[in-house]
NUVEX-808887 format. One record per atom (N, C-alpha, C): residue number from 1; atom name; y, z, x. Coordinates in nm, 3 decimals, padded with zeros to 5 digits. Layout:
NUVEX-808887
PT:NUM:CA:Y:Z:X
...
END
This chain:
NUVEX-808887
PT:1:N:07.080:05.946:08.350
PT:1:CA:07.127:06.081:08.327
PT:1:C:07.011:06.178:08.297
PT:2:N:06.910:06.162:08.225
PT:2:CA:06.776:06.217:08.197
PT:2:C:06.694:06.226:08.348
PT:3:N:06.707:06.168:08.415
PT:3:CA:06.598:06.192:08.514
PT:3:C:06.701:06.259:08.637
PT:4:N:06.887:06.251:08.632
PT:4:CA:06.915:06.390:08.680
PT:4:C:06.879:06.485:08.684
PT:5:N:06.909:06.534:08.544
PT:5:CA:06.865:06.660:08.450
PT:5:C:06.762:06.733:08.485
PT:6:N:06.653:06.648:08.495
PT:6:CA:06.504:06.640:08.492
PT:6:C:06.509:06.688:08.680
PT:7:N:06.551:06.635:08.744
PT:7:CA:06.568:06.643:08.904
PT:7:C:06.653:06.764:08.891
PT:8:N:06.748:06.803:08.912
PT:8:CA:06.841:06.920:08.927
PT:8:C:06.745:07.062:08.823
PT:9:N:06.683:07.041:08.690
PT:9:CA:06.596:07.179:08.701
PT:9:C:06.464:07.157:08.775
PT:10:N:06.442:07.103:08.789
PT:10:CA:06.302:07.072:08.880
PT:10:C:06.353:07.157:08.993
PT:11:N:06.477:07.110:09.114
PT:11:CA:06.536:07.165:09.189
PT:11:C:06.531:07.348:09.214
PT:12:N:06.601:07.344:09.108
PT:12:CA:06.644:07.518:09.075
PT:12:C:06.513:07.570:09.029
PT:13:N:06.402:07.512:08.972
PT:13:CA:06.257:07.545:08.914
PT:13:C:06.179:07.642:09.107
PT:14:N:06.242:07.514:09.203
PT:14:CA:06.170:07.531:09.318
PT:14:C:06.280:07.670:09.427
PT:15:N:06.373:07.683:09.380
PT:15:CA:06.485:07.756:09.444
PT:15:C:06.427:07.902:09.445
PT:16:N:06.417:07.917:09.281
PT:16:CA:06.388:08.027:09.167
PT:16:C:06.223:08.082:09.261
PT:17:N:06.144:07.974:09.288
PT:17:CA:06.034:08.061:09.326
PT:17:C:06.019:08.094:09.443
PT:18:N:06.157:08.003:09.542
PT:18:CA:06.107:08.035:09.677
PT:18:C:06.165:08.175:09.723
PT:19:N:06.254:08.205:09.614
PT:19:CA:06.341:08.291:09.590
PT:19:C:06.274:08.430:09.633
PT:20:N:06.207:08.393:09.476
PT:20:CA:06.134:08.501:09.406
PT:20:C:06.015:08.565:09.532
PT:21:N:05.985:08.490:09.614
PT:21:CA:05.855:08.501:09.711
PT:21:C:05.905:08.534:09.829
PT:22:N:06.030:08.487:09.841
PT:22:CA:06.042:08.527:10.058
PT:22:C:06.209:08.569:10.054
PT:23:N:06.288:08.595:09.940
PT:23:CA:06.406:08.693:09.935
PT:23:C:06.375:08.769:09.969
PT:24:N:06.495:08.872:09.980
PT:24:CA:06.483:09.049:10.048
PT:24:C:06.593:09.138:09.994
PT:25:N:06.538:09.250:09.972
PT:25:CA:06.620:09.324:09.931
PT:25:C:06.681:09.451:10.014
PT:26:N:06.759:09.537:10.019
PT:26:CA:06.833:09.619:10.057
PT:26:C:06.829:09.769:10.002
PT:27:N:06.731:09.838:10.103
PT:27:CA:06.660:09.961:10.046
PT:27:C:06.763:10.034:10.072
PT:28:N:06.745:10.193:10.048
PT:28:CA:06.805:10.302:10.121
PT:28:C:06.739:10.291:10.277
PT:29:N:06.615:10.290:10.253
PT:29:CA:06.561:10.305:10.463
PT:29:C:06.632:10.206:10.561
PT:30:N:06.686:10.097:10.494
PT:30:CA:06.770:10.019:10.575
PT:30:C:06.845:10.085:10.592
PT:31:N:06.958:10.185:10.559
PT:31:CA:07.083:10.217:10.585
PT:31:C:07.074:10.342:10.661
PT:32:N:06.937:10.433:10.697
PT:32:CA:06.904:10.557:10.725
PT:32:C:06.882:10.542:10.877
PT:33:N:06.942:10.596:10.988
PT:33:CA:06.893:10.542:11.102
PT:33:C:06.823:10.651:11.137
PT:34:N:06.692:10.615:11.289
PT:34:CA:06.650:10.737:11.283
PT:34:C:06.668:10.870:11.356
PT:35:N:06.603:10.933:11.396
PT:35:CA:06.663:11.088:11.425
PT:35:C:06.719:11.081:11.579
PT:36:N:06.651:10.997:11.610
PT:36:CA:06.736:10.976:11.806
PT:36:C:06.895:10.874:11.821
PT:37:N:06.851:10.778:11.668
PT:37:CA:07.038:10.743:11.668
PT:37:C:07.075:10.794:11.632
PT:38:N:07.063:10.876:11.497
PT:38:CA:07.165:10.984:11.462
PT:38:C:07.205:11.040:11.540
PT:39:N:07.128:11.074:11.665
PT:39:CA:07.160:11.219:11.728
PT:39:C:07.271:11.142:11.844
PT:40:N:07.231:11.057:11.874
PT:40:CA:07.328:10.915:11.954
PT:40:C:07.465:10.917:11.886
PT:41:N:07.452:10.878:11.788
PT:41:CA:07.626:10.884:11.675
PT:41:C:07.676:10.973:11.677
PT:42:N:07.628:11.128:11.635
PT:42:CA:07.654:11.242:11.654
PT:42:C:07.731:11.291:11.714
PT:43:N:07.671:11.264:11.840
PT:43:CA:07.695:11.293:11.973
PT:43:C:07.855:11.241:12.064
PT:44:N:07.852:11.063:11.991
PT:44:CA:07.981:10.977:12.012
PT:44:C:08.040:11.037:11.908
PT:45:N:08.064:11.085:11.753
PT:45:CA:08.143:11.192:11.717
PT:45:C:08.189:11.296:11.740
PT:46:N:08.123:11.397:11.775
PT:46:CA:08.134:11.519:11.883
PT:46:C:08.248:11.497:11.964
PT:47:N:08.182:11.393:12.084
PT:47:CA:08.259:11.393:12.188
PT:47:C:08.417:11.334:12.200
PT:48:N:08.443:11.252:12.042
PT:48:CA:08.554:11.186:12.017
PT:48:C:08.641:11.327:11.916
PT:49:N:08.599:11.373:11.868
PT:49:CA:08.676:11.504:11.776
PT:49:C:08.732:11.531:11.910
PT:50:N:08.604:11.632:12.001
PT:50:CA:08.691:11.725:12.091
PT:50:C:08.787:11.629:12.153
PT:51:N:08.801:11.509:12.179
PT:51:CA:08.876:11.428:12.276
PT:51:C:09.010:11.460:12.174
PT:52:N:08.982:11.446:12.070
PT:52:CA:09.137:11.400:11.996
PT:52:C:09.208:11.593:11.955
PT:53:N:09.122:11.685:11.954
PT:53:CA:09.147:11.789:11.975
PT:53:C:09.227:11.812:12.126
PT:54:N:09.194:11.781:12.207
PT:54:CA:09.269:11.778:12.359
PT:54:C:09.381:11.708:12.363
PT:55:N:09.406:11.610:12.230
PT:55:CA:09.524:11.560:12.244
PT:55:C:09.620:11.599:12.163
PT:56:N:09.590:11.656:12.056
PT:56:CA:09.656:11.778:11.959
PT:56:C:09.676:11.852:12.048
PT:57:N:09.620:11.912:12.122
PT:57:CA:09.698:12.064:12.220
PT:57:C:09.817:12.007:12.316
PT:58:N:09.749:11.874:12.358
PT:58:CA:09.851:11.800:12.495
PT:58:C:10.005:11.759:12.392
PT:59:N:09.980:11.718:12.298
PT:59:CA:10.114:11.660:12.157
PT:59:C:10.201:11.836:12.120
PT:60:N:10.102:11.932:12.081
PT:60:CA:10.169:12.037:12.024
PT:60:C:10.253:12.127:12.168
PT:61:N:10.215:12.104:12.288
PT:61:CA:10.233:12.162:12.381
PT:61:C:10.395:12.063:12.531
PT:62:N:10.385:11.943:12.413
PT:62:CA:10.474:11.897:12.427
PT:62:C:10.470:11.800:12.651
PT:63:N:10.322:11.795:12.586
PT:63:CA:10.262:11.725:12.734
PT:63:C:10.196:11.580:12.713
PT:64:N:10.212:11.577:12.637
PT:64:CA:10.136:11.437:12.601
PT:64:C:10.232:11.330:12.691
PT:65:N:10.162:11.163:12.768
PT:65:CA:10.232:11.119:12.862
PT:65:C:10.247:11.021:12.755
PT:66:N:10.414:10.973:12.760
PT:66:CA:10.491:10.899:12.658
PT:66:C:10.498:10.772:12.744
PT:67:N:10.486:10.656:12.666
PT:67:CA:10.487:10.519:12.730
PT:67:C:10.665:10.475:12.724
PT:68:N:10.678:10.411:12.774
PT:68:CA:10.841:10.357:12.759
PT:68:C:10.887:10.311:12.573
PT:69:N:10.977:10.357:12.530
PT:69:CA:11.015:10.356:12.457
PT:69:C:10.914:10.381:12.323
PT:70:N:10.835:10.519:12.337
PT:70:CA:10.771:10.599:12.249
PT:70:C:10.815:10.706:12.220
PT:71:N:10.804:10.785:12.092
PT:71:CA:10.809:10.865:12.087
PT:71:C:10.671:10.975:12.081
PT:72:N:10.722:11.104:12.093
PT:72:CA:10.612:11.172:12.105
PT:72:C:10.486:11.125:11.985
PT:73:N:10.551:11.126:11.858
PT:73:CA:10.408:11.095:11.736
PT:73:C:10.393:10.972:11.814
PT:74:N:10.467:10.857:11.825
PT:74:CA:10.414:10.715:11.825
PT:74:C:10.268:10.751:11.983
PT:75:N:10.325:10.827:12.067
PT:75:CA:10.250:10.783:12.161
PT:75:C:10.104:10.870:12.096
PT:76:N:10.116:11.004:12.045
PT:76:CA:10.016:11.059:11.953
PT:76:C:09.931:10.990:11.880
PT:77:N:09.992:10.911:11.796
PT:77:CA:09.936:10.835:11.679
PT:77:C:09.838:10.715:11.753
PT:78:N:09.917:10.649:11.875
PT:78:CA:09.855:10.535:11.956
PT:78:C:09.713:10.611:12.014
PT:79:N:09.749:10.739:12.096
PT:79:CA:09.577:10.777:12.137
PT:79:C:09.521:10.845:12.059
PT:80:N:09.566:10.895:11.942
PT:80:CA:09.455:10.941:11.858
PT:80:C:09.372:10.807:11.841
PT:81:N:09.449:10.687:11.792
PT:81:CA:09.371:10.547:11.716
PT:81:C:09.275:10.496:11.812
PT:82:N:09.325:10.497:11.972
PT:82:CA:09.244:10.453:12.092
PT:82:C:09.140:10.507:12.107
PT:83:N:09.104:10.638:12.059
PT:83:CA:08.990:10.720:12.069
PT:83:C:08.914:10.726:11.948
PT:84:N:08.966:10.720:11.795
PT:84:CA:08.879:10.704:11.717
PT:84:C:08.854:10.530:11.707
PT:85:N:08.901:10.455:11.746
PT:85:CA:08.836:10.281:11.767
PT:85:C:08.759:10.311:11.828
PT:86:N:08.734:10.399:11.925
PT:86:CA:08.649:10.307:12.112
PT:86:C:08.519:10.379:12.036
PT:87:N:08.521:10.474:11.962
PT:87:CA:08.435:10.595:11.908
PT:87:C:08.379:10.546:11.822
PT:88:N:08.451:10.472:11.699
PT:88:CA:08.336:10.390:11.554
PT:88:C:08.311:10.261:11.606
PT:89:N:08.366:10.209:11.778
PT:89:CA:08.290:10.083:11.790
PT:89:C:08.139:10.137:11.882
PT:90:N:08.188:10.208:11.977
PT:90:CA:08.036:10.265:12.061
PT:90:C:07.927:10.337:11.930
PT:91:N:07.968:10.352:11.835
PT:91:CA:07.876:10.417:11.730
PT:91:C:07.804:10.312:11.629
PT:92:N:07.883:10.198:11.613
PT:92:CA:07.825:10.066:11.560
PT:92:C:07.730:09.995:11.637
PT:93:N:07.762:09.991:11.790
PT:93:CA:07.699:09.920:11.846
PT:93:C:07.536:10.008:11.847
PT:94:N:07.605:10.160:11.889
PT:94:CA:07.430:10.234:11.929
PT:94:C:07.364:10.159:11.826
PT:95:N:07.443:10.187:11.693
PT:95:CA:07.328:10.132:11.530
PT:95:C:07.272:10.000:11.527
PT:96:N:07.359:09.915:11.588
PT:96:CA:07.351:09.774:11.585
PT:96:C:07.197:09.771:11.678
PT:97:N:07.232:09.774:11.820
PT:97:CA:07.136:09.795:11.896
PT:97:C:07.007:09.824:11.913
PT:98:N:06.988:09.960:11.837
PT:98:CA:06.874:10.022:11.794
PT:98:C:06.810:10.019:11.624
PT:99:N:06.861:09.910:11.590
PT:99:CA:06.785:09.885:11.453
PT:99:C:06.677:09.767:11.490
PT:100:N:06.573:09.797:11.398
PT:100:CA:06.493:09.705:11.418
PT:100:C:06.530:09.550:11.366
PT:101:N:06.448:09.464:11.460
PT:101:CA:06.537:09.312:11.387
PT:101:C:06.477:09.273:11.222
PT:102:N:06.379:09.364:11.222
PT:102:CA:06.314:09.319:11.082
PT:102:C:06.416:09.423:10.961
PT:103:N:06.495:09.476:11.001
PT:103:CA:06.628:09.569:10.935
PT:103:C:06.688:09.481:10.832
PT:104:N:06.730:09.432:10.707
PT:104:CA:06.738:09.386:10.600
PT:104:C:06.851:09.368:10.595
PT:105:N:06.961:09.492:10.643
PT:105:CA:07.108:09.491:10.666
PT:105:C:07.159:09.410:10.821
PT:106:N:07.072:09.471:10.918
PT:106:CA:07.143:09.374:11.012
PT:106:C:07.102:09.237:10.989
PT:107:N:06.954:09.187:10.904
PT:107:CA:06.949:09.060:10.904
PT:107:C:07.099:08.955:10.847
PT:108:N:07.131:09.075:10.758
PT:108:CA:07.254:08.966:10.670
PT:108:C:07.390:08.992:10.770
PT:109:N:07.397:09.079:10.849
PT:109:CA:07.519:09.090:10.921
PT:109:C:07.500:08.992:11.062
PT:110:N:07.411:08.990:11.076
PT:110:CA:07.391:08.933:11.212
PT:110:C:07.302:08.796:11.222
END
């Protein structure tokens, strides 16, 4: 039982420093992308507002194209969601894509 003891902090003695030496931490500059993805995200925001704006006029104007057994909100509610998904996934990926691999956050996500 003593030379467990003795083995298991020895263990955690060696954990603790490999730790301490080649861990990583999670700055703000990890989470900051830079000025050409921003302008990339931006841009897939932009172009997803006005999209869902065009579908507010097509819903209020009583033109919006209804799927079989929808109603006007349901079919509303369905392409508003189709356009803000396709929009925060093409905006994850630009980020995903264009981060560097030495990136601290995508290391732990990916």
């Amino acid at each position: 039982p003593e030379k467990v003891k003795e083995f298991i902090d020895q263990t955690q003695a060696i954990v603790n420093y490999w730790l301490l030496n080649h861990g990583f931490t999670i700055g703000i500059g990890d989470t900051i992308p830079g000025a050409a993805i921003q302008s990339k995200i931006e841009g897939i925001i932009k172009t997803a507002k006005s999209r869902v704006a065009d579908i507010v006029i097509q819903a209020q104007d009583n033109k919006l194209e209804l799927k079989p057994g929808q109603t006007l909100f349901e079919a509303f509610e369905s392409e508003v969601n189709k356009l803000l998904n396709k929009a925060r996934d093409e905006a994850g990926e630009t980020a995903q894509t264009n981060l560097s691999t030495k990136n601290n956050i995508k290391t732990m996500v990916t």
